[in-house]
C-alpha positions in Angstrom: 57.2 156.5 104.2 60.7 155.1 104.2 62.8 156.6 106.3 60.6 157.4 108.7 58.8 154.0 108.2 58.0 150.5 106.8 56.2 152.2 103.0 57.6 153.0 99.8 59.1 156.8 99.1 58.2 158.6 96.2 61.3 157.5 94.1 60.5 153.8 94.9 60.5 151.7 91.4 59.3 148.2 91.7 61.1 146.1 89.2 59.5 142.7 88.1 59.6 140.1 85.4 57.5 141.2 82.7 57.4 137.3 81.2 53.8 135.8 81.0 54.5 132.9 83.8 51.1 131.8 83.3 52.3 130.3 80.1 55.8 128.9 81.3 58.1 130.4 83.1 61.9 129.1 82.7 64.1 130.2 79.6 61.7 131.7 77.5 63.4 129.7 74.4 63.4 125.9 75.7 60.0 125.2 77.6 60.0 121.8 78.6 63.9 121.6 78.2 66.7 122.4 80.6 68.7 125.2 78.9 72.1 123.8 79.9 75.1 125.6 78.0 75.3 122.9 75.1 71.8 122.5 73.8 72.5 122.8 70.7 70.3 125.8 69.1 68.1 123.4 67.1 66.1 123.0 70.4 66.0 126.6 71.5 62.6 128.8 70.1 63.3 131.2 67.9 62.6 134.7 69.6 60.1 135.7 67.1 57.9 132.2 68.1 58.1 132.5 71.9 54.7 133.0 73.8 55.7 133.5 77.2 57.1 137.2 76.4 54.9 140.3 75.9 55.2 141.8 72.5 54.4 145.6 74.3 57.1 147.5 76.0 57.1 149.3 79.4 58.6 150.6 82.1 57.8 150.7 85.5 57.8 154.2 87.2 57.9 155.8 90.8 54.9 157.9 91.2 57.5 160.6 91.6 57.7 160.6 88.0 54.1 159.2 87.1 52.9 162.2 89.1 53.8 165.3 86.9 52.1 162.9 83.9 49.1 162.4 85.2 48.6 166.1 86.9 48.6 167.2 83.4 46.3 165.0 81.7 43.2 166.9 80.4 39.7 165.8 79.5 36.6 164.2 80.9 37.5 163.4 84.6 38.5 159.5 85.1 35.8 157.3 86.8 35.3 157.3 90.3 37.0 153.9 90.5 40.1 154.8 88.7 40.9 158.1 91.0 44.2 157.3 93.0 45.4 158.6 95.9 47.8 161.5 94.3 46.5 165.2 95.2 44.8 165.8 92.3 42.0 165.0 90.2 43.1 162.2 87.5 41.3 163.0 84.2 41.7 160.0 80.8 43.0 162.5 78.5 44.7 163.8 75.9 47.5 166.1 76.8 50.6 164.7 77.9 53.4 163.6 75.1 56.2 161.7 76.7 59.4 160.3 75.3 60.5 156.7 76.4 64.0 155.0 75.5 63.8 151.8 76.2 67.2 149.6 75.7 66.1 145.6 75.1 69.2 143.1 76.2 68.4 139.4 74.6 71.8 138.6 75.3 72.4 135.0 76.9 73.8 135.1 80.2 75.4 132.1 82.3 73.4 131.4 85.8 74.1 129.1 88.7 72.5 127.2 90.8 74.0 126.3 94.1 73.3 122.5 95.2 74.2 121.0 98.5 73.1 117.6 99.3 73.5 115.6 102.8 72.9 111.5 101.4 69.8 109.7 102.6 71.0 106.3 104.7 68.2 103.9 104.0 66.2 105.7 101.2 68.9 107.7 99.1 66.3 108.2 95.7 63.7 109.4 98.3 65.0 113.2 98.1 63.9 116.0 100.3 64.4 119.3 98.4 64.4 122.7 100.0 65.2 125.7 97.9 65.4 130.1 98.1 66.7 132.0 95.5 69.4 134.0 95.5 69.6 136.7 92.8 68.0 140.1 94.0 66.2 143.1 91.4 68.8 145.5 94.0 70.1 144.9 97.3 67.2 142.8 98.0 67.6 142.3 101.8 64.4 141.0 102.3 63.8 139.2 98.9 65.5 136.9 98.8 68.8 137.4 100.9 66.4 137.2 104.6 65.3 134.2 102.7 68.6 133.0 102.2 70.2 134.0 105.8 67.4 131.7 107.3 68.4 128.9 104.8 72.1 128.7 105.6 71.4 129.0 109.1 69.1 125.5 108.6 71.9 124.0 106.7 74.3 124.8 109.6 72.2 123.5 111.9 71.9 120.5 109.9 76.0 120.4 109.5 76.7 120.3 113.2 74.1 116.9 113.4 76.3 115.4 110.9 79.5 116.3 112.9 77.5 114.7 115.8 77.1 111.6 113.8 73.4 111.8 113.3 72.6 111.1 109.2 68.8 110.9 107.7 67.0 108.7 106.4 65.9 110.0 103.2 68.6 112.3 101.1 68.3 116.3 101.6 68.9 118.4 98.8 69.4 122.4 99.7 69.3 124.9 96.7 70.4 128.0 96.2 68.4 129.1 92.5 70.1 131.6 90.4 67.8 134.1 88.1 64.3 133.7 89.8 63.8 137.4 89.6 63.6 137.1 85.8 61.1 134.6 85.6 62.0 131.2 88.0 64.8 130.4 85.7 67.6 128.9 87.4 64.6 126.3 89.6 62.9 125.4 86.4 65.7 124.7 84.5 67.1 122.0 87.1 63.9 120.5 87.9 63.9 120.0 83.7 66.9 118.7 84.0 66.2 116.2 86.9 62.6 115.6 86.1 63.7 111.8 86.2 64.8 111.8 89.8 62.5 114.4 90.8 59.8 111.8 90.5 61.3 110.3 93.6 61.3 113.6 95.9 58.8 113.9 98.8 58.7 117.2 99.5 59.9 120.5 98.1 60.0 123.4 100.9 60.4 126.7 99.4 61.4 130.1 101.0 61.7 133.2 99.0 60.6 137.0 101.1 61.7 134.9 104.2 61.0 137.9 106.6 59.3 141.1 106.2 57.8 141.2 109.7 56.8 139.9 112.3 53.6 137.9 111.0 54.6 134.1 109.8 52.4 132.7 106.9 52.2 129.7 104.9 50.9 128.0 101.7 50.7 124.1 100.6 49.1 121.8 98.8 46.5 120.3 100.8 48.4 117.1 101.8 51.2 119.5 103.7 48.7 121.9 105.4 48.7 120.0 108.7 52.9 119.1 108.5 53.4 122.9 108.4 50.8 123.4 111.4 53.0 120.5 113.1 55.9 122.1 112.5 55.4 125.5 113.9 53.9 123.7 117.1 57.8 122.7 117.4 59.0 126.0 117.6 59.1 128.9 119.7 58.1 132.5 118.8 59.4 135.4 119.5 56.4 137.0 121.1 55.7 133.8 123.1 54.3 130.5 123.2 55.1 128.8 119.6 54.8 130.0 116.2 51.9 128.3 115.6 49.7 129.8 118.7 50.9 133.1 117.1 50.1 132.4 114.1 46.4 131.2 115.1 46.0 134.6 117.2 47.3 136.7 114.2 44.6 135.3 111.9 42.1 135.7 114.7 42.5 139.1 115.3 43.4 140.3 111.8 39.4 138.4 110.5 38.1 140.5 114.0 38.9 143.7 112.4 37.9 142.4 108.8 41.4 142.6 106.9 40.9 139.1 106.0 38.8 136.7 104.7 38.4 133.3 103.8 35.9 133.3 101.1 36.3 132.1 97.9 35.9 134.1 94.7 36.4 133.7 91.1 37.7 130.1 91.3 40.5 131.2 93.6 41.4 128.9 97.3 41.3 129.2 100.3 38.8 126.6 101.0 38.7 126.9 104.9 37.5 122.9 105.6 39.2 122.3 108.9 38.7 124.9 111.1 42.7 125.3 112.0 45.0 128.1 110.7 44.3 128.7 107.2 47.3 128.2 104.6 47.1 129.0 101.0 47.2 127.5 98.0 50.1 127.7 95.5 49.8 130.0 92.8 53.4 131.1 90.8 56.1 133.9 91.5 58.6 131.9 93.5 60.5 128.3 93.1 57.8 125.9 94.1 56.2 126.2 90.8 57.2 124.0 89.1 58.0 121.4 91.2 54.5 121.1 92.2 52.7 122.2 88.9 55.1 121.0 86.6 56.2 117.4 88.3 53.7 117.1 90.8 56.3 117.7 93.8 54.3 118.6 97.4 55.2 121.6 98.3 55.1 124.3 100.7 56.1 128.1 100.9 56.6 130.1 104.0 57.4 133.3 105.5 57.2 136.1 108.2 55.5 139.4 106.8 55.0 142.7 107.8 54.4 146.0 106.1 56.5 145.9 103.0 56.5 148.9 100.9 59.7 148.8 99.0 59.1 145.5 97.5 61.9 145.2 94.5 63.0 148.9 94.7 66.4 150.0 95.5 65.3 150.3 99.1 64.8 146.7 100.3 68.1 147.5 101.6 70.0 146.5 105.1 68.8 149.6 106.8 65.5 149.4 106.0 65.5 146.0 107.5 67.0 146.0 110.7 64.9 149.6 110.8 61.4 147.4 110.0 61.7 144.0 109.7 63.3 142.4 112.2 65.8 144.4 114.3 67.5 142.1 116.2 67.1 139.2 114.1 64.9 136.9 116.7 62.3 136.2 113.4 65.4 135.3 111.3 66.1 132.5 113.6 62.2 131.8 113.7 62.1 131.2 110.1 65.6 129.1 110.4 63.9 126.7 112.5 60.7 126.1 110.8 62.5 126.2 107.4 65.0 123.3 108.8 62.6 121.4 111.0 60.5 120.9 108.1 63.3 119.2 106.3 64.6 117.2 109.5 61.0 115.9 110.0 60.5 114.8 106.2 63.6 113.5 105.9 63.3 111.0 108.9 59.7 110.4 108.9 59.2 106.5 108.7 55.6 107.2 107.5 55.5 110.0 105.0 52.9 112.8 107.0 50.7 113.2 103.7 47.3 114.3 105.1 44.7 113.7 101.7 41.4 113.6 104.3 42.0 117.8 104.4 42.9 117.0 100.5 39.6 115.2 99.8 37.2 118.0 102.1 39.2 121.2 99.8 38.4 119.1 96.8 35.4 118.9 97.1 35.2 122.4 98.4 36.3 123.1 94.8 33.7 121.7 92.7 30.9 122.9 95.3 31.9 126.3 94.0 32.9 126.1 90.2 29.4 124.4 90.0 27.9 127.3 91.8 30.3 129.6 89.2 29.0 127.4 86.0 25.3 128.1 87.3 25.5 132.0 88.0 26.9 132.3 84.5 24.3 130.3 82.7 26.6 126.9 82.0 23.4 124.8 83.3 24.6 121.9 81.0 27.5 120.7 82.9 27.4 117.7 84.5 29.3 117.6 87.6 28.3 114.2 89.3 30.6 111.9 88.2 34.4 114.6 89.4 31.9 115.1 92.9 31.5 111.4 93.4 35.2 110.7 92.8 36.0 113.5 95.3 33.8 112.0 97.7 35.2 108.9 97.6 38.8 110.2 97.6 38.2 111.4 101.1 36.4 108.4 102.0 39.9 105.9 101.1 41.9 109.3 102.5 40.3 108.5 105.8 41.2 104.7 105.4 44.7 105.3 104.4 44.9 107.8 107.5 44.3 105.3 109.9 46.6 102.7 108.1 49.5 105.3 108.5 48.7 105.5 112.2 50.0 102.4 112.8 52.4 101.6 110.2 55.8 102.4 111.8 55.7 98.8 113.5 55.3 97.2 110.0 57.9 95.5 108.1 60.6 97.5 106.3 59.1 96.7 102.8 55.6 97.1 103.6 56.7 100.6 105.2 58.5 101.5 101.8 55.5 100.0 99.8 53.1 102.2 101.8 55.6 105.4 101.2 55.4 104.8 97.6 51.7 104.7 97.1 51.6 107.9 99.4 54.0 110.2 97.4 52.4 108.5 93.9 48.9 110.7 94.7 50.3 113.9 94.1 51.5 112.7 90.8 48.3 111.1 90.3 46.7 114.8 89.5 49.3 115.8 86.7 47.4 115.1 83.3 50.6 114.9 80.3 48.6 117.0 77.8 49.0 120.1 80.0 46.3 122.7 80.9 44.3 124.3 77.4 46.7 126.8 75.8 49.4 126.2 78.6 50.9 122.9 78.7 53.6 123.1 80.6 51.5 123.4 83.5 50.2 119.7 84.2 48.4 119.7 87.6 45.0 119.7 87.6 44.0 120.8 91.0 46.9 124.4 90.8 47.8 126.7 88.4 48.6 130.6 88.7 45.8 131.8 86.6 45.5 133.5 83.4 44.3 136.4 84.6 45.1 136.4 88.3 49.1 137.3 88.1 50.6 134.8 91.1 47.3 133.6 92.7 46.0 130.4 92.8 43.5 129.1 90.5 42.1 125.9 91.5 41.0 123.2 89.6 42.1 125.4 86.6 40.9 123.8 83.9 37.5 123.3 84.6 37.5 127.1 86.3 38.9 128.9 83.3 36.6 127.1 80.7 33.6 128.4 83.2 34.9 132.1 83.1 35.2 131.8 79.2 31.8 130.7 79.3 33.0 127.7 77.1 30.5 124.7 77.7 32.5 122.0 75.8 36.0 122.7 77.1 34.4 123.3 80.3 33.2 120.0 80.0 36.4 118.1 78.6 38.0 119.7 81.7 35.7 118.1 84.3 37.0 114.5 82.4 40.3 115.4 82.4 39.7 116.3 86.0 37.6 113.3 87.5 40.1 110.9 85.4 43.3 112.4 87.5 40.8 112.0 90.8 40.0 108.5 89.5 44.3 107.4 89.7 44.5 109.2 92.4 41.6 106.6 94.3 43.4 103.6 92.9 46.7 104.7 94.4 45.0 105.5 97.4 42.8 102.1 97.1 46.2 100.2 96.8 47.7 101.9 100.3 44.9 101.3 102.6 45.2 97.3 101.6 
């Protein structure tokens, strides 16, 4: 434990947003609608009709103060599987009363975001946004402000190649998001608010726990997987060699002594299709969200982890990261160049580096399993042909357009643009406007944090969900909604490889 190591002491309290972010996250009163300072109040929710707030109180505790609770619990003896690790046996009660104050604050409060943009020379709508919040539960040395070290340190990198004259292609938007802690408020709000411009933007590279420790780690949509393997081969790692080779050897010896896996369960990724370093999938609980599930941004999400035991607490403090994390700072400057070189590479790329062959092989991946899911659970009516075939043929014109971006740098300037435009489109192509059932601010059809899963992924959610409610006809109406968004998708990708 903390001070004498990485873990949590017995007075640790983990703060966290208590709002239902599997509904919407944002200001809880205008889903949908940038909350800027004059909205007038006609368009805000009144309290009483917002969903994306529990209607039961609590309060986290340190097991300092849960302890003397549950030591004097009496009856039966818990089950086996709800014992913890405290030094005593845990029994469900009666025989504790405990008195609670709990002060609610609905007060509005004024946030900022911090935007810095570098214009784009020959495509200034084609925006490159890269983002970390900045808004801690404490002192939050590790989330966000390692985050944010490695950010500014990209952004002067990127300052002295102006001063040198350099200037990219494509404009660069850095953002600094105000009240992300509380429920991605301050991203949300300005991705509402530019939704129109947004529909432009390439890429959105997100960095929130930037470093932890010493391990780096990644997750993307499946277009993205192989830029962030590219990237990382461009940089060198503090233990040797590059990041990436590190990376590969951590995975390696981490599945050798079985703390990993790469199995999927319960409709969750990682579908592991490529045999390369495996990179998530984007769930919720930091700043990509909704550019990817809301707008249909392509995103990634990266950091360097480690042991972390004092994860929002008053702790994640200076000391206990130069005592744990990264002493001497060499893995700050790791994530600084990975964080800008992603940027630098988007920004200038004359073919945009989408990669939907890996897309088409985890899509398919997908079905393979919820049709495996519908069948253990007794949903044998569910016809699954016609979202398999459109997979299957999405990789098949992913493998066309692969070899068309090959060699499309020597073509003309507006069949390079045409091509770039078709590219981006496919992410977009998977947003369905109704929304997810019950949820519809969340419009991709391929991610979603689940209902049930807190920030992990959930892919293809809508089919998945109406499987685990055992509902055949929503289940159903899910795989249209689903091969529909596949079927767009092929015509974009139809369109490019011509």
């Amino acid at each position: 434990m903390y001070p004498h190591g990485p873990w949590g002491p017995a007075t640790a309290v983990q703060r966290g947003s208590v709002q239902f972010m599997f509904k919407y996250p944002g200001d809880a009163l205008t889903p949908g609608i940038a909350s800027r300072p004059n909205l007038p109040e006609s368009q805000r929710i009144p309290l009483d009709q917002v969903t994306s707030l529990p209607k039961i109180p609590s309060e986290p505790l340190s097991y300092h103060d849960a302890s003397p609770i549950l030591e004097h619990l009496s009856g039966p003896d818990a089950p086996r599987e709800w014992q913890g690790a405290l030094p005593f046996t845990y029994h469900v009660g009666p025989g504790v009363k405990v008195h609670i104050v709990l002060k609610m604050d609905y007060q509005y409060r004024t946030i900022w975001d911090v935007i810095g943009t570098v214009a784009g020379s020959e495509f200034p709508d084609e925006w490159v946004v890269a983002g970390n919040h900045r808004d801690a539960w404490v002192y939050g040395a590790v989330d966000p402000n390692s985050g944010t070290a490695a950010m500014l340190e990209a952004v002067h990198g990127i300052g002295v190649l102006l001063q040198q004259g350099w200037k990219p292609k494509r404009r660069i938007v850095f953002c600094s998001w105000d009240a992300e802690e509380e429920g991605l408020i301050g991203s949300t709000e300005w991705v509402e608010d530019h939704a129109i411009q947004l529909v432009h933007a390439v890429a959105y590279f997100n960095t929130d726990v930037g470093v932890s420790g010493p391990n780096f780690d990644a997750s993307a949509v499946p277009s993205l997987k192989q830029f962030v393997r590219d990237v990382t081969k461009a940089v060198p790692s503090p233990k040797g060699g590059t990041v990436y080779q590190q990376w590969k050897q951590h995975q390696a010896d981490a599945m050798a002594h079985r703390q990993v896996g790469v199995e999927e369960h319960a409709g969750r990724g990682n579908a592991h299709v490529d045999n390369d370093v495996t990179i998530g999938d984007l769930g919720s609980g930091s700043d990509f969200t909704p550019f990817i599930q809301h707008l249909g941004v392509p995103s990634t999400d990266i950091g360097s982890g480690g042991p972390y035991g004092v994860y929002h607490s008053v702790f994640d403090n200076y000391a206990w990261f130069v005592m744990n994390a990264d002493p001497t700072f060499v893995y700050e400057q790791e994530m600084a160049r990975v964080f800008g070189l992603e940027a630098l590479h988007m920004a200038d790329a004359d073919v945009l580096p989408y990669d939907y062959v890996t897309y088409g092989k985890e899509l398919s991946s997908y079905l393979d399993t919820a049709q495996k899911k519908a069948q253990d659970a007794g949903l044998t009516g569910l016809d699954f042909a016609p979202a398999k075939a459109a997979a299957e043929k999405f990789t098949l014109l992913a493998k066309q357009v692969k070899e068309k971006q090959e060699h499309a740098a020597s073509d003309s300037s507006e069949a390079l643009a045409a091509l770039n435009t078709q590219l981006r489109a496919v992410e977009g192509d998977f947003l369905t406007e109704p929304g997810l059932p019950n949820r519809p601010w969340f419009k991709h059809t391929i991610y979603a944090p689940g209902e049930y899963t807190g920030y992990a992924a959930v892919v293809i959610p809508g089919v998945n969900e109406a499987i685990d409610a055992k509902d055949l006809a929503r289940a159903q109406a899910q795989l249209t909604v689903l091969t529909d968004a596949l079927n767009r998708a092929n015509a974009t990708l139809e369109a490019a490889a011509k």
